[in-house]
N, C-alpha and C positions, 0 to 999 in steps of 0.2 A: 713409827717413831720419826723418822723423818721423810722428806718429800719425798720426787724422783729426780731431786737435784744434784748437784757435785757432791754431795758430802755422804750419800744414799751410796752412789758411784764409786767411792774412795772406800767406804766399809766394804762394798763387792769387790774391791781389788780389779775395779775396772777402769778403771780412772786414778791418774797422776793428775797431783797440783801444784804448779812452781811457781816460785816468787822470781820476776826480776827483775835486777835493782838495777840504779842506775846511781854511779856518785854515792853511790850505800845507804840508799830512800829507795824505799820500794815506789817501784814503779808501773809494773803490769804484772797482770795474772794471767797465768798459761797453765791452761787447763789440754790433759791430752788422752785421747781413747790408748788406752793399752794394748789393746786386740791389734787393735787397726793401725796404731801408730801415726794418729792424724791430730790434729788441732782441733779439740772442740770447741773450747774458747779461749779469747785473748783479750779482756778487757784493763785500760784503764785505771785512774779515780773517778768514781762517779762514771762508771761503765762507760769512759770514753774510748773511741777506736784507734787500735794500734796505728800509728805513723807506718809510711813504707820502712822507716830504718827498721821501727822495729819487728815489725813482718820477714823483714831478710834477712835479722838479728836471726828468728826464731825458726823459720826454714830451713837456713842452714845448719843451726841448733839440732834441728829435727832429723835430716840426714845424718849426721854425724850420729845422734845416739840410735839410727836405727841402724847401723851398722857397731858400733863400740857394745851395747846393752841388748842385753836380751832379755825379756818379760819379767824373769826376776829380780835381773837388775834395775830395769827400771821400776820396778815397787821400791826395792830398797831405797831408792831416793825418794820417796815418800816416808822413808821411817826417821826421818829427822838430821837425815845427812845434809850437807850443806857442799855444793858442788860451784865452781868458778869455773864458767865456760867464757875466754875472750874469745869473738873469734874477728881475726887482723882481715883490715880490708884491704 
């Protein structure tokens, strides 16, 4: 039924996909291995490549919820919750 893309990933509950916005217009996609707790992807519109802000937006992002979330919680933020992470420079 479908590929062996993000959305194949998402139905195995192996794969998280978040939206982030920027000014409340989405902005990038951040796609993340659930197991492993890494970045799989982070594209853009029109699959352009994350800026460093937003690279150490999402790094940081990333620490934080591998400590705060544990496996099932991070699926729940894939079941339609909607989460505001600022994080101050």
């Amino acid at each position: 039924m479908w590929s062996n893309g993000y959305a194949k990933r998402m139905a195995d509950e192996k794969t998280l996909v978040l939206m982030i916005r920027k000014d409340n217009k989405p902005f990038f996609t951040l796609e993340i291995d659930i197991e492993l707790t890494i970045i799989r992807q982070l594209h853009g519109y029109d699959h352009s490549i994350a800026t460093e802000e937003v690279r150490g937006f999402v790094e940081k992002w990333l620490k934080v919820a591998k400590r705060r979330y544990s496996k099932s919680k991070l699926l729940n933020l894939n079941k339609g919750d909607v989460y505001e992470h600022r994080i101050a420079n």
